[in-house]
N, C-alpha and C positions, 0 to 999 in steps of 0.2 A: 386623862388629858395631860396631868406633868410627866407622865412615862412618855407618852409620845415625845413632847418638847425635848425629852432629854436623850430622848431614839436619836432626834434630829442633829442634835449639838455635837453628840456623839461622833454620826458619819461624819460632819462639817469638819469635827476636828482632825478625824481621820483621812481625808479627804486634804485636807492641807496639812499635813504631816507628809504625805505622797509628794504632793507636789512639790515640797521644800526639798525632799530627797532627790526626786529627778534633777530639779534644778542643781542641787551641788555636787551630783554625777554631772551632770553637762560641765559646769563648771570646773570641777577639781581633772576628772579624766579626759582626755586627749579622746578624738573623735576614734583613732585606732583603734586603742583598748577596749570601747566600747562595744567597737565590731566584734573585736576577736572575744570579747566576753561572750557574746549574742550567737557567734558561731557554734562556740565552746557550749553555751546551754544544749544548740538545738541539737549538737553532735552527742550529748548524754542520752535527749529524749530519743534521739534514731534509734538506741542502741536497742528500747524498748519496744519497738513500729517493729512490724511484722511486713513493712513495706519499705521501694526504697523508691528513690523520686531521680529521675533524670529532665536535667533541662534544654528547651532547644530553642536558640536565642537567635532571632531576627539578624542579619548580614550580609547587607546589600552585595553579592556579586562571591562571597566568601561561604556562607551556609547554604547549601542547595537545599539541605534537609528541614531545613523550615519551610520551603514554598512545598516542598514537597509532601509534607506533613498536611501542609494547607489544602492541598490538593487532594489528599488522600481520604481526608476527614470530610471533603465534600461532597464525595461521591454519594454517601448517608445520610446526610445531615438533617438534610430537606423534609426525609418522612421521621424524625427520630425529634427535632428540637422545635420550641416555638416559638424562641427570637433568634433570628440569624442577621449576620452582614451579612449584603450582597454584594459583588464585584464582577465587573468583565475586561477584561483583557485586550490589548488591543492584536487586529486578526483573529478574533477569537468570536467561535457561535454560539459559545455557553455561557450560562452565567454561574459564577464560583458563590457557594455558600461556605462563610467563616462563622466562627465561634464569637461572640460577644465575650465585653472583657468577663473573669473570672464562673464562664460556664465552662461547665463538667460535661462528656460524652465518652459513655462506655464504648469497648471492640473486644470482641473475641477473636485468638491467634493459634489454632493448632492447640483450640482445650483450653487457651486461659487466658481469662480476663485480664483485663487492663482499663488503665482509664487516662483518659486525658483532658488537660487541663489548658484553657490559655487566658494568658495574662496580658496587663497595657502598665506600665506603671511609671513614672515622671523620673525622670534624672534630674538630680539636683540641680549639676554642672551645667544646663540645658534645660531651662524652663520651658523653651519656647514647644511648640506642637513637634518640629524635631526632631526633640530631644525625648520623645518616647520610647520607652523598650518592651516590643512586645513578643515575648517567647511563649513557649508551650513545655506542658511539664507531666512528664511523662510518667503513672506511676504503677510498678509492676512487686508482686510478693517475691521477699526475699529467694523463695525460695524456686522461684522460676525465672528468677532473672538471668542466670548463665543459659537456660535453656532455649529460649525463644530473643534473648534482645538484638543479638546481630542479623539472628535469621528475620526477624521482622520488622528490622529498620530496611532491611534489603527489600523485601518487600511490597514495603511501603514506598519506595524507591522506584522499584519497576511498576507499583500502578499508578502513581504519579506520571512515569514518563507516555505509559499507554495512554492515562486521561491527555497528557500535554498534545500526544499526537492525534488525537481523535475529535479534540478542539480544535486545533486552528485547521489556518486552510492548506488545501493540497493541491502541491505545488507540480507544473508539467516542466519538464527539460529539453532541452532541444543543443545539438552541438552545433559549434559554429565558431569558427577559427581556433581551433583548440580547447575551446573551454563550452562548460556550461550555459545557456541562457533561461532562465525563468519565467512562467508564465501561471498566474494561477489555473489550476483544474476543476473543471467544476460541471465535469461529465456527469447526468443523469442517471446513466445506464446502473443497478444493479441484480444477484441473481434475479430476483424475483419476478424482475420484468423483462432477462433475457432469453429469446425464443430459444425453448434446448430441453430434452426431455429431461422430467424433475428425477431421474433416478442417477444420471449421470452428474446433473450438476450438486447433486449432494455428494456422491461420491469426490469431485472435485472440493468442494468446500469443504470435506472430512479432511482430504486431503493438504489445504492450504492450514487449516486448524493443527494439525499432527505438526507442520513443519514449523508455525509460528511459535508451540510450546515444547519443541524440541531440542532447545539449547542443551540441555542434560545428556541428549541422544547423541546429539552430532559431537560434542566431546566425548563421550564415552566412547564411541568409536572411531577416533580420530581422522572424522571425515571436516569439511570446510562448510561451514553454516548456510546454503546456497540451496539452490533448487530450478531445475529447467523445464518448462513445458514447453513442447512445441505444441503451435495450432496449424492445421492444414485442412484441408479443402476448397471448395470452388468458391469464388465471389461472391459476395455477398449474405454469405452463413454466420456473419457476427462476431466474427476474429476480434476487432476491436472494439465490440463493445462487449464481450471478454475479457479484453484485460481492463476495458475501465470498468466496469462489475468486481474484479480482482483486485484494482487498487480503493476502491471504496468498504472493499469487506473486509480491508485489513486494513486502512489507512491508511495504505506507502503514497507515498510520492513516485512518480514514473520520468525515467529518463530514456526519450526515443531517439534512438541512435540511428544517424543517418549515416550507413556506411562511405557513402560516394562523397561525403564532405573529410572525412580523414584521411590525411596525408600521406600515415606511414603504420605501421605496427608498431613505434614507440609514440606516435599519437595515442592510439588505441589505447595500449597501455597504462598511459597520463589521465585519459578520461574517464577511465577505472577508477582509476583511482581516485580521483575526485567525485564518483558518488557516494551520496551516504547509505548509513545501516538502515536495515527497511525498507527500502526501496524495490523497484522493479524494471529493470532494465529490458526494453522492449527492443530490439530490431525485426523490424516488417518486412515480409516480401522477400525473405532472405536470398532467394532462389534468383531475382533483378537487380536485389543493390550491390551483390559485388560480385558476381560472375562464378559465385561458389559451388561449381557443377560436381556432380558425380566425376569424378577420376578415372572410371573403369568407361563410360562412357564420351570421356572427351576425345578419344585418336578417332572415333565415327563422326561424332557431329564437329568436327575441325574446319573442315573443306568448308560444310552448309554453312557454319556459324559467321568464316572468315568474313564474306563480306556485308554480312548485315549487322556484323560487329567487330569493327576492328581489333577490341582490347579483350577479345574471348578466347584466340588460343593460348598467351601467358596467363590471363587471370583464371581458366578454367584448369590450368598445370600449377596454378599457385607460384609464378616468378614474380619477383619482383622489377623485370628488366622492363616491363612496359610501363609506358607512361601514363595509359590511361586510369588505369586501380592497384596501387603498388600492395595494397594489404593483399596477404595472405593468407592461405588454408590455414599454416601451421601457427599464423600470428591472430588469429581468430579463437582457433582452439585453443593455445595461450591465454585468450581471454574469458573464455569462458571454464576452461577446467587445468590451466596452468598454475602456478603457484602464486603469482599476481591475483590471481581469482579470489584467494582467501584474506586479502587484505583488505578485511571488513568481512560484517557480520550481516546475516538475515537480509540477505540480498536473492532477488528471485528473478532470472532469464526467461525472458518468453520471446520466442521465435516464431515468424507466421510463414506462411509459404501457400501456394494452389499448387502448385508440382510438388509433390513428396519426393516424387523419383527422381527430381532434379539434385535434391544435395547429395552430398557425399558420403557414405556411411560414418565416416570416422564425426560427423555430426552429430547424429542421429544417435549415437551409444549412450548409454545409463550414465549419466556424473556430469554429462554436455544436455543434453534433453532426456531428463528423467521422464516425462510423462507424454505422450503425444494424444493428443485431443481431436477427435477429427469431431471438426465440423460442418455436419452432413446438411444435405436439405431438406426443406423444413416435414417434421411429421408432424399427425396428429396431436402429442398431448403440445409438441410444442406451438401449436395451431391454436391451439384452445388458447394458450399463454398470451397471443397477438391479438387473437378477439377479444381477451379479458382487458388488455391494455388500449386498443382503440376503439371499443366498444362497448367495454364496461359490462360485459354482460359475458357469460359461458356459451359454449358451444351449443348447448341444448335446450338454450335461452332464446336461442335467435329465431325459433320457428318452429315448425312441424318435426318429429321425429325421425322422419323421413330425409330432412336436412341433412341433420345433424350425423347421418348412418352415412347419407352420397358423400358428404364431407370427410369424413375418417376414408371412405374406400377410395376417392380420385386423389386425394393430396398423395396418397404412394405413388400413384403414377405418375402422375405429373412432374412429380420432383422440381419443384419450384423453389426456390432460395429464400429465406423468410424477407430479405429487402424488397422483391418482387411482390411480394402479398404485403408486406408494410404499405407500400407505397398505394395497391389499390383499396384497403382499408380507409387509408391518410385521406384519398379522396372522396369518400364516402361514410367520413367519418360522425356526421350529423342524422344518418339516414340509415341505421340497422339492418332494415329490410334492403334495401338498395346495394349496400354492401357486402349482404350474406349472395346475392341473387348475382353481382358482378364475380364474383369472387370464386363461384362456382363456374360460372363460364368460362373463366381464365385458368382455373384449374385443368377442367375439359381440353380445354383448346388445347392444351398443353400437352395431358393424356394425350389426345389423338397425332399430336405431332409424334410423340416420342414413339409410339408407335409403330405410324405410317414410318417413321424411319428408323427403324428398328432397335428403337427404343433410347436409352444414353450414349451409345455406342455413337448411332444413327446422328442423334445431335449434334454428338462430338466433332464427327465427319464435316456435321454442316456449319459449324460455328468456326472451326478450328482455325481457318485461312484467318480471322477475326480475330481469334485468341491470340495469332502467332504474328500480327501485323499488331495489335497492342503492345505486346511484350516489346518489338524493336521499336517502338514507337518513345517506350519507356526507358528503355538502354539508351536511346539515342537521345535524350532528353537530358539525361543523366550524363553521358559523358562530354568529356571536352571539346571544343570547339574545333582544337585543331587536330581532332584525329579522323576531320574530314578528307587529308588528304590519304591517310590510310585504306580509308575506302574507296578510292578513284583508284590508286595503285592496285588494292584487291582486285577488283574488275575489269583491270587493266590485264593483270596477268592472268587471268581467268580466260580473256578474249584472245590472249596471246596462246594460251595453250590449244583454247579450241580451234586456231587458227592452223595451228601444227597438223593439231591430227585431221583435219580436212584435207591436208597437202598427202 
């Protein structure tokens, strides 16, 4: 019992022996000294660590690489820690998992571990909530730190900005007096539930994959970070809900450019340039919005075009002297494979059209429209896709096998448009049976038309006068008011020639 008491007295005096010295350090030493003493220790024990510690300090609008850090660490967090902060963002569909103060979370980078670390801790200077500083601290072995720290703060860098864009929301564009206008996007459509045989649209989505982590490629070959698809075929085969399937599987934003709203080919050019990196620059219909015909074919259709559209024989020759669409051929392909084109990165042209044969070849080459997509009418497996989406159920789900066999044989004949069989599904969409059983009739019906008229040809024949009173329907909608008089003048002199040669 006296050993203990004297155990006790012991610490008590050693214990205020300490605290008289702290005290006369504070006292006698200057707050400086004391740092640089503290530095000075921890700088001997480094020398001993077989690790070295980098710090990454919170600031507002000056460090990206802290939010970014934040970001990077949250992709994991969720299955890996069991206390987290939570946070969300504002425009934002996710919610961000952070670190609590002084937890620890391992990553591996190309073979080596690392660990990191974050911190909360009180500024003197700034008591108030404030006045906190919360950084993260990075800590990698001596001896791989020259090997992996730039390459995997880069990194950590680019999957940051992928998580940033894959969060908020995505945004549509629309031109209008020069400039951009905004609107959020927030299209449904992706591949999975786009009518389109699954062997093709993998191969496109190989495709868009190859181009997104190609930055190493497209510089190594000093080509411009871009990529063109054209879409083409008849109405109603999913053009647009193609490229919003395309902007949802990569995240861009879409900028649809409305040719007949730009003034000039240094409009053009200006609007370029104001879209950003990742995006997807859409013009529709290319073949109606700006008169961009085949070249080898406009001295034939000049006569027929003149009077059911004034502003087709300069705009179909690419001048700029008419007033109704002064852009041109050559200020087009400017914009899409000129050197303006490269100013910006990861930018993708999608082009649609129902005439292929309308544009011009110098459109259509490798570097202007890398990939051309035709979008046919609907087949089988992509038939199965729209029953799976308004039905809920497979092809060979809906009934007898017998169905499901007449089904695969009449969709080739018919050649029906997948918006055509959308729309009598959409109506019959409560009643499976009802809708297998309408669905087949109208298939039929359709078979026997195409047929009886000797097939697509046959139809073409019969729809055509249809097809060709929409299109001027659409030119003429599109163009200006006053180049009404241009067409009274056409028909004027039309009547005046046939007047001739009756004489």
């Amino acid at each position: 019992m006296p050993d203990m008491k004297e155990s006790w007295s012991s610490l008590a005096s050693l214990l205020g022996t300490l605290a008289f010295c702290q005290t006369l350090l504070q006292v006698v030493l200057p707050p400086e000294l004391r740092y640089a003493s503290l530095r000075f220790l921890k700088r001997i024990l480094g020398f001993s660590s077989s690790y070295c510690y980098f710090e990454i300090t919170e600031a507002v609008g000056i460090n990206d690489l802290y939010n970014a850090v934040q970001l990077y660490l949250s992709s994991f967090l969720s299955a890996s820690c069991s206390r987290l902060s939570l946070s969300r963002a504002p425009n934002s569909s996710s919610t961000t998992f952070t670190l609590t103060n002084s937890d620890c979370i391992a990553d591996i980078f190309d073979g080596v571990s690392v660990q990191w670390e974050h911190a909360v801790t009180q500024c003197q200077s700034k008591p108030s909530s404030r006045g906190k500083k919360r950084f993260f601290t990075l800590r990698i072995r001596k001896c791989d730190r020259d090997r992996i720290r730039d390459s995997y703060l880069d990194y950590i860098m680019d999957k940051a900005n992928d998580i940033r864009r894959k969060n908020r929301e995505r945004l549509l564009y629309t031109n209008s007096h020069g400039g951009w206008n905004p609107v959020l996007f927030k299209h449904p459509s992706t591949f999975d539930t786009l009518a389109m045989d699954p062997e093709r649209k993998r191969d496109i989505m190989e495709d868009l994959r190859d181009f997104v982590a190609g930055k190493a490629f497209y510089q190594r070959t000093g080509r411009a970070w871009k990529r063109g698809y054209l879409l083409y075929g008849p109405p109603g085969t999913g053009k647009s809900s193609m490229i919003a399937a395309m902007a949802n599987f990569l995240s861009y934003d879409i900028y649809d450019l409305e040719l007949t709203k730009v003034l000039s080919n240094s409009e053009l050019r200006d609007l370029l340039m104001r879209t950003s990196s990742k995006s997807i620059i859409v013009i529709e219909d290319i073949d109606c919005s700006a008169n961009l015909c085949n070249r080898s074919k406009a001295p034939q259709d000049l006569a027929r075009r003149s009077c059911s559209d004034p502003g087709a024989p300069n705009a179909a020759l690419g001048s700029e002297d008419g007033n109704n669409n002064p852009i041109t051929l050559s200020g087009l392909l400017n914009f899409t494979d000129g050197l303006w084109s490269c100013c910006g990165s990861e930018r993708i042209f999608v082009f649609t059209t129902n005439h292929i044969d309308k544009l011009d070849p110098a459109l259509l080459r490798s570097g202007r429209m890398d990939m051309h997509i035709y979008m046919s009418y609907c087949s089988y497996p992509a038939l199965k896709i729209l029953l799976h989406n308004y039905l809920g159920s497979e092809a060979e789900d809906l009934g007898e096998a017998a169905a499901a066999s007449e089904l695969r044989e009449v969709v080739k004949k018919a050649k029906m448009t997948p918006a055509d069989i959308s729309e009598v599904l959409i109506k019959n969409r409560r009643n499976k049976e009802k809708a297998v059983s309408e669905l087949l009739e109208a298939l039929k019906a359709r078979a026997e038309r195409n047929e009886k008229y000797g097939g697509l040809r046959g139809e073409r024949e019969l729809n055509g006068e249809e097809e060709e009173e929409e299109e001027q329907e659409k030119r003429a909608l599109e163009s200006p008011k006053d180049g009404s008089h241009c067409d009274t003048d056409s028909r004027k002199k039309v009547e005046d020639d046939e007047a001739e040669k009756a004489k």
